[in-house]
N, C-alpha and C positions, 0 to 999 in steps of 0.2 A: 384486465390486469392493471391495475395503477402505475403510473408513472414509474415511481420510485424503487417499485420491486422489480421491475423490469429492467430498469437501470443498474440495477447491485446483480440480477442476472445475469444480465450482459458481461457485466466486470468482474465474475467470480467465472463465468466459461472462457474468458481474456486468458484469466490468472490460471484455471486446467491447462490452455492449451498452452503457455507459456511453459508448465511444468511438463508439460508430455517432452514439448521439445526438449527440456533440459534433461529429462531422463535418456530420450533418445540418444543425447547428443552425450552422456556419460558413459551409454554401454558402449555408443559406436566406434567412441576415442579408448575408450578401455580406460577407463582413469582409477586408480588403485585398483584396475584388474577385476573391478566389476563384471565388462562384458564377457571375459574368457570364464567367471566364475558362475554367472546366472547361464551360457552357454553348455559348459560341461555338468549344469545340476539337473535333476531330475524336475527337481522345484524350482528351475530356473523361470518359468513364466510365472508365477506365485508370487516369486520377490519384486517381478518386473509389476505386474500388477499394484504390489502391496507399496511400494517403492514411490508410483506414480500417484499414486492413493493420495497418501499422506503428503507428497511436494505439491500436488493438488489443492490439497486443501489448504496449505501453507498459502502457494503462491494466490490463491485468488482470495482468499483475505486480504493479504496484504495490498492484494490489486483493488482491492472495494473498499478498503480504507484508505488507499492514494486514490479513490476517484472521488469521495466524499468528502475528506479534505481538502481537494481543489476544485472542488465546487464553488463558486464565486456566488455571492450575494449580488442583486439586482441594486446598482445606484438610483436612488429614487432621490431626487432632490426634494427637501424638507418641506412639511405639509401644516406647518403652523404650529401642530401637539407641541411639539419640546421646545424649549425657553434654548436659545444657543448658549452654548460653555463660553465664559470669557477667559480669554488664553491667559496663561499667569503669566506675569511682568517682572522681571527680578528690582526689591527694589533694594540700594545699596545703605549699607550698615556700618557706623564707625567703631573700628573695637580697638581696644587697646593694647598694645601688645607685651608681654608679660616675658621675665625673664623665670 
């Protein structure tokens, strides 16, 4: 398997397991009464499921595109190809000044 898709795998099961925790960690606080609600339902594991699903998918995007964003480029010190940029110079200008 190539590097790269190995790498955005790695950081999209980061981003599952992140979201498991945070659903875990929603029924177990009960925060608006979620856990006492998926508890007393009959479809209470469906929502927990479906719940997890989608924060799932959410977080590990978002975790594979914070990991390829901070991806760093390799500093390679210059290899002849490119002419170097000459830094601009500010140069001073007499104007006149107007009422």
């Amino acid at each position: 398997m190539p590097v790269l898709v190995r790498f955005l795998l790695r950081h999209a099961a980061i981003g599952m397991g992140v979201a498991a925790v945070f659903v875990g960690a929603l029924a177990a606080f009960d925060v608006f009464h979620l856990g006492a609600l998926m508890s007393g339902s009959p479809d209470g594991l469906l929502a927990l499921a479906v719940l997890t699903c989608a924060l799932g998918i959410t977080f590990g995007s978002v975790q594979m595109g914070f990991a390829v964003m901070l991806m760093g480029e390799d500093e390679q010190p210059p290899n002849g190809r490119r002419a170097p940029l000459n830094r601009l110079r500010p140069i001073p200008v007499r104007v006149r000044a107007r009422r």
